[in-house]
N, C-alpha and C positions, 0 to 999 in steps of 0.2 A: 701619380694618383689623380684621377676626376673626383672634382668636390663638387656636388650637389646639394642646392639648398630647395627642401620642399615649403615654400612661403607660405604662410598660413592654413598649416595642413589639418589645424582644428576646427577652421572657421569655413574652408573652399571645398568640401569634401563630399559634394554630395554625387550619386550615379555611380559610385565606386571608381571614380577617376583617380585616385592615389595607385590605381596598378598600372597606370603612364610612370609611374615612378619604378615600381616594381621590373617592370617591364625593360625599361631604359639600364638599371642594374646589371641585370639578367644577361642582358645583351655583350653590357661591356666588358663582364665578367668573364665570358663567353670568350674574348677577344683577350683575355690574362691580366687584363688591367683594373689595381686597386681602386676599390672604390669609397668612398665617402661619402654619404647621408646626412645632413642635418635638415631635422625640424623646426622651423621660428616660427613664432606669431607675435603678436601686439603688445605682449609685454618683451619680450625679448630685444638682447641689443645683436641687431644686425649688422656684419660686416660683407656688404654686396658684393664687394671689390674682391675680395678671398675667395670666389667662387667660379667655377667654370662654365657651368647651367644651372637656370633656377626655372623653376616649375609651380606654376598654378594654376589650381583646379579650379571647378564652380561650387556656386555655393545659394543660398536664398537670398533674397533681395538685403533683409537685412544682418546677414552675416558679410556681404561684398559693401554694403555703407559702411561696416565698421571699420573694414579691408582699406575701404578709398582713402577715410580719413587717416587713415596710418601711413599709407602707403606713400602721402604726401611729402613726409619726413627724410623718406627713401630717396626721393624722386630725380633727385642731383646722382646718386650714386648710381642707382640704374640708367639713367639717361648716358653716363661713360658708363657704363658695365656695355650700354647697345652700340656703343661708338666706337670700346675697344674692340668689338663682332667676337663680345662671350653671347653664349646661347641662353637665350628664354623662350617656355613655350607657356603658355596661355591657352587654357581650356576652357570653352562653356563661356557662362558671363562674365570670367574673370578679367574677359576681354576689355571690357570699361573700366578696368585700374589702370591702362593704362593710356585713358585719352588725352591727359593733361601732360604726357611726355612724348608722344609722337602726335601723327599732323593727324587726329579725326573726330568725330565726337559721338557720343551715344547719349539712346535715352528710351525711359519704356514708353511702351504703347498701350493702346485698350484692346489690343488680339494677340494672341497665343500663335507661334508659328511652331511645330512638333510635327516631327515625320524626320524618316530615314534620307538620304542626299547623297549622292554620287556627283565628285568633283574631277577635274584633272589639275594637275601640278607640274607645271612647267620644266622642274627638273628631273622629274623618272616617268617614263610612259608605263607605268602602272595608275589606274583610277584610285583615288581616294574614295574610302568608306566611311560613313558615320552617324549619327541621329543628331536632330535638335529639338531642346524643349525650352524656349523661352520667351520672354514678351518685353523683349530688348529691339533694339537695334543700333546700328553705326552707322554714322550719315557724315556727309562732305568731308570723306573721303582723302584727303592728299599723300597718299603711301600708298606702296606696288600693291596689288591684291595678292594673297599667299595660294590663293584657287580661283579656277574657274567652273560655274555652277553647268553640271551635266545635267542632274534630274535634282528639284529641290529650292532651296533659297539662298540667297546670296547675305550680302549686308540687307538688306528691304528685301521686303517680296517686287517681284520683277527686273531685279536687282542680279548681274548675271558675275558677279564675284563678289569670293567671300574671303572674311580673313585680312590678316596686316602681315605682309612681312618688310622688317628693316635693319637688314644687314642679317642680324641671325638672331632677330626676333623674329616666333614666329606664334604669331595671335590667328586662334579660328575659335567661331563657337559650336566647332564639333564635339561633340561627346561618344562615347564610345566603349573604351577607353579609347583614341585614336591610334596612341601606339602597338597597342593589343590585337585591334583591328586590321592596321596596315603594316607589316612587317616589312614591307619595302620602304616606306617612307622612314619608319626605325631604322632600319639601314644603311639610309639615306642620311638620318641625323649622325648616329652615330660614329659612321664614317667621316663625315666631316667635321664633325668632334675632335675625333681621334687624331684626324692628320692638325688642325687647329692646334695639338699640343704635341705634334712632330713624331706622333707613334702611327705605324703601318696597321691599315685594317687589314683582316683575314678573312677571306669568302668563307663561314659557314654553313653547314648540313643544314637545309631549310627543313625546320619542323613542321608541329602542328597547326604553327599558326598559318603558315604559309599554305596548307592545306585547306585552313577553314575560310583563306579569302579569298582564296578561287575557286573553294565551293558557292561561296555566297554569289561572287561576280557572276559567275556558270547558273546558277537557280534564277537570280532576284536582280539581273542587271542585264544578262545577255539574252535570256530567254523570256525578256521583257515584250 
């Protein structure tokens, strides 16, 4: 069984990024493998360690202050959660929970960066798809970048990658949903999920979504 925990799925929820969860189910499902969902937030007693992948989303500035100062409590247990390389992904501005456990730091700004972004990703030669709306940023840096900026922003504007990854954290402030979006990149996580707990992945029937992202790359990326 993969155990999922969707962390503060009351307070991180905005753009409809809870169907990165959806989505990530869907898949594993797909692949015959039981699943497990749990929802926590700020009253709730959290067991980090008990979990396989945890996931959070974005949210408004002060539903992610309430987020920080919670998350503080966590911060020993996710720190090995990233060490034992279980998966976390990190949506939108969730991304600033977790500057105080890996090497970077963030902080808002007086400009609004919004607009669509085309990345590449080191490990599948498919382009990463996504949108950003925020008036955040991530500065000095010391962790690999999880992307590098095709068309779009990075951590700063002129900033030419975006995103944390460390070990199998993996922080962007795309929105999307990114997994909805990128069905190779899902594919990508999933697979190395899967073998992560010693079960063989299965190449399946690329659907719909696979269609609508290389409709978009073909319209709005290649015919740029």
């Amino acid at each position: 069984m993969i155990k999922i925990l969707h962390l503060y799925y009351d307070l991180l929820n905005l753009y409809g990024e809870n169907a990165n969860v959806r989505a990530l189910v869907k898949s594993l499902e797909e692949q015959e493998v039981k699943v497990r969902v749990d929802f926590k937030s700020l009253e709730d007693d959290i067991n980090i360690l008990d979990y396989d992948f945890i996931y959070v989303g974005s949210g408004s500035y002060e539903s992610l202050t309430l987020a920080k100062d919670n998350i503080k409590k966590l911060s020993k247990d996710i720190k090995k959660f990233i060490d034992d390389n279980k998966y976390i992904l990190s949506t939108g501005n969730s991304i600033e929970l977790f500057d105080n456990i890996l090497n970077y730091k963030s902080k808002r700004v007086d400009f609004r960066i919004v607009g669509e972004q085309v990345y590449t990703f080191d490990n599948i030669d498919k382009l990463i798809i996504g949108f950003q709306n925020r008036d955040s940023v991530i500065y000095d840096v010391k962790e690999t970048p999880l992307f590098q900026v095709k068309e779009g922003t990075g951590y700063e504007p002129n900033i030419l990658s975006e995103g944390i990854k460390h070990n199998n954290f993996y922080g962007t402030y795309l929105l999307g949903p990114i997994l909805v979006r990128n069905p190779y990149f899902l594919e990508y996580i999933v697979k190395n999920l899967l073998e992560s707990k010693n079960i063989k992945y299965k190449k399946i029937k690329e659907g719909i979504s696979y269609t609508a992202y290389e409709e978009f790359i073909k319209n709005f990326v290649l015919n740029k």
